[in-house]
C-alpha atoms as a printed R data frame, in Angstrom:
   type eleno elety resid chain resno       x       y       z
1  ATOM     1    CA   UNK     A     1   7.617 -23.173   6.963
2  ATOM     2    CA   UNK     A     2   7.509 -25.449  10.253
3  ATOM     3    CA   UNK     A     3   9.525 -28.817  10.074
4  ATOM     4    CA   UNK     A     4   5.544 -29.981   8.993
5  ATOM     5    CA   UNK     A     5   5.304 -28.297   6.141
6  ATOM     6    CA   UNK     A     6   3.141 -26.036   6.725
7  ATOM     7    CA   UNK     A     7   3.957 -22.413   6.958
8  ATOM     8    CA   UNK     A     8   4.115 -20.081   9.901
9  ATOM     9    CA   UNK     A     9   1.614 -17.565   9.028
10 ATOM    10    CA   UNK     A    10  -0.871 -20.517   9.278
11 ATOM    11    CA   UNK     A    11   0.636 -21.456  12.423
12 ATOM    12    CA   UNK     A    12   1.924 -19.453  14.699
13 ATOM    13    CA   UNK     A    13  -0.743 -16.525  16.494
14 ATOM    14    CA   UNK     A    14  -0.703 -13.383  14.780
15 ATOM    15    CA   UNK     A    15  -2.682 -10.650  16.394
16 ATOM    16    CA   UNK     A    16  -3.318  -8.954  12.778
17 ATOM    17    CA   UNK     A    17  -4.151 -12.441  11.712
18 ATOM    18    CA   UNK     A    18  -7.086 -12.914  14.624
19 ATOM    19    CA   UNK     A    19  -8.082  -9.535  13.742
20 ATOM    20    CA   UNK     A    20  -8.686 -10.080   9.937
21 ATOM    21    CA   UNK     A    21 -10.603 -13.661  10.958
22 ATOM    22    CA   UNK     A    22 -12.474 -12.288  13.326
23 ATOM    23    CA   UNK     A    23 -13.646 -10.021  10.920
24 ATOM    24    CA   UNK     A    24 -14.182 -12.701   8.193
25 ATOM    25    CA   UNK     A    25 -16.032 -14.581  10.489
26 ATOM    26    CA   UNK     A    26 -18.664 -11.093  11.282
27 ATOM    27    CA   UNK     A    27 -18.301 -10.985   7.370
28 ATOM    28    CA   UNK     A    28 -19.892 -14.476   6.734
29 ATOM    29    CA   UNK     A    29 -22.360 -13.926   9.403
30 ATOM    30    CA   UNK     A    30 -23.701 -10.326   8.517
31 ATOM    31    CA   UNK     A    31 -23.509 -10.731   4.571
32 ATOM    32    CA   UNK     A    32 -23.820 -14.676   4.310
33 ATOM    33    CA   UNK     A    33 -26.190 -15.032   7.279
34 ATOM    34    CA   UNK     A    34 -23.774 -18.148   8.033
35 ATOM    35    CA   UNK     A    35 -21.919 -18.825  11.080
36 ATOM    36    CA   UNK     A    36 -18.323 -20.698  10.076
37 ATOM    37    CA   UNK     A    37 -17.727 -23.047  13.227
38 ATOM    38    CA   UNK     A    38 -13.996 -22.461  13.105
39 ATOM    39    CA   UNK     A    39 -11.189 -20.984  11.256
40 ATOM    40    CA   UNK     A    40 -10.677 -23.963   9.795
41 ATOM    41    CA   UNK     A    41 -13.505 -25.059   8.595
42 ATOM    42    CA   UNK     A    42 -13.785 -26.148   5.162
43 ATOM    43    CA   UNK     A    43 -15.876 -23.444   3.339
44 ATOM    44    CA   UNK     A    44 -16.180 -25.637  -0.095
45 ATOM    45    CA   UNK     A    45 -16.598 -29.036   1.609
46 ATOM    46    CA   UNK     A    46 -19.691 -27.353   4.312
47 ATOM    47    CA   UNK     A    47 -21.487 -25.888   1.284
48 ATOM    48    CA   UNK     A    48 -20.649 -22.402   2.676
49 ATOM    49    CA   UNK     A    49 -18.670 -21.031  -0.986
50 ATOM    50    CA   UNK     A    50 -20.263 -21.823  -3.927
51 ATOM    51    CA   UNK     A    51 -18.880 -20.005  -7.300
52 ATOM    52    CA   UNK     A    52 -21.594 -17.300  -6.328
53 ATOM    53    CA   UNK     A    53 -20.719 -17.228  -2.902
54 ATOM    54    CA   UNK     A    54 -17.064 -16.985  -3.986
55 ATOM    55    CA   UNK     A    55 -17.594 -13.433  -6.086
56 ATOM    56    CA   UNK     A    56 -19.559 -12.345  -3.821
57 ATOM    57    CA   UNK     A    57 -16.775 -13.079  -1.103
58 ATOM    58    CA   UNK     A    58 -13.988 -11.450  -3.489
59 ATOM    59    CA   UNK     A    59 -16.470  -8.011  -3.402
60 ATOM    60    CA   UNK     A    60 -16.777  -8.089   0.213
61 ATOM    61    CA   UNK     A    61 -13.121  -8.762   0.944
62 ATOM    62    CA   UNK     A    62 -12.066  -5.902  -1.514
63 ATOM    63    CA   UNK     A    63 -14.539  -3.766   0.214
64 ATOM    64    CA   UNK     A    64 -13.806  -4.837   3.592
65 ATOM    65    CA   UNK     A    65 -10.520  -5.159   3.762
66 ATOM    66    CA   UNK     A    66  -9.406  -2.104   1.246
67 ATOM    67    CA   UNK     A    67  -7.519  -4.833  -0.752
68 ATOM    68    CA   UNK     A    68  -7.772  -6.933  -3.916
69 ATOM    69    CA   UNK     A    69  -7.208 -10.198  -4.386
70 ATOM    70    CA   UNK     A    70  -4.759 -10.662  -7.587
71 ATOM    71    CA   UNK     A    71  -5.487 -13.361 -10.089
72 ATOM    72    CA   UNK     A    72  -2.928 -15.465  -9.735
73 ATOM    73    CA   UNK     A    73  -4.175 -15.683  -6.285
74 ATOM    74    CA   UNK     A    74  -7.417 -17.303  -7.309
75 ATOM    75    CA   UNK     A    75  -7.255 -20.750  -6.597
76 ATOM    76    CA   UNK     A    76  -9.281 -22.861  -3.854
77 ATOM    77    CA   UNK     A    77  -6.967 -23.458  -1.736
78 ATOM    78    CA   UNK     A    78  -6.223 -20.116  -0.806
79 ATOM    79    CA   UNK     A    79  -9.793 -19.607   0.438
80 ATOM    80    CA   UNK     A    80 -10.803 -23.345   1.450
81 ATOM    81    CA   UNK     A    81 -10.765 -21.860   4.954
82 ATOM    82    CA   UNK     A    82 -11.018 -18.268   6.537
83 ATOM    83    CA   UNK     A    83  -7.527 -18.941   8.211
84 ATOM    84    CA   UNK     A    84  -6.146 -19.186   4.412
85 ATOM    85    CA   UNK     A    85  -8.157 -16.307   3.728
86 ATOM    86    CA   UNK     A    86  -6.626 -14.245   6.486
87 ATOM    87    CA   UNK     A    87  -3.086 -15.127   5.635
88 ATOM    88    CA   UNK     A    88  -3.961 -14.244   1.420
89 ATOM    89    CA   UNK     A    89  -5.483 -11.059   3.054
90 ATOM    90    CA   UNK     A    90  -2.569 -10.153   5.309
91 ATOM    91    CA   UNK     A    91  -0.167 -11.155   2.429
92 ATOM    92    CA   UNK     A    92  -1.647  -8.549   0.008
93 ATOM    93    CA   UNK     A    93  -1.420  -5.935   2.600
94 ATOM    94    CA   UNK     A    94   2.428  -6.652   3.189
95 ATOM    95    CA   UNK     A    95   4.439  -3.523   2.507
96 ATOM    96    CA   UNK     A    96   6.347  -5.916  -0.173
97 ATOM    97    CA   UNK     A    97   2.811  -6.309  -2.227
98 ATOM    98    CA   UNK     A    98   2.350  -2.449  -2.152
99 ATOM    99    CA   UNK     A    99   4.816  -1.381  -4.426
């Protein structure tokens, strides 16, 4: 965490991190047909992830990415954003989360 608050991986530029919203951002365009303004945009708040929009998102992500998202990981604030969403991805691709 920065003296903010708010952790690193949310703060500090990550090449891998770029990468994965880069490719969020293609994702949301080529699936969604929906171009996200900014990393931080708020995907609930716009209208852009609805709870059908949301499974479909999980699908895509596992497929995408090569990675599932666990449960306990389902909660809105982890995807209110594709900058959260990159992080949760690059979390659950962390050698730790492997095991």
């Amino acid at each position: 965490m920065n003296p903010s608050g708010v952790p690193k991986s949310l703060t500090m530029p990550d090449p891998a991190k770029q990468a994965i919203q880069r490719d969020l951002s293609a994702l949301f365009s080529d699936v969604f047909h929906i171009e996200v303004t900014s990393p931080s945009t708020d995907l609930f708040e716009t209208g852009i992830l609805d709870s059908q929009r949301f499974v479909e998102l999980l699908v895509e992500i596992e497929r995408e990415f090569g990675t599932r998202i666990l449960t306990e990981d389902f909660e809105m604030d982890n995807f209110c954003c594709i900058e959260k969403i990159a992080a949760l991805i690059l979390s659950q691709k962390s050698p730790q989360n492997s095991v």
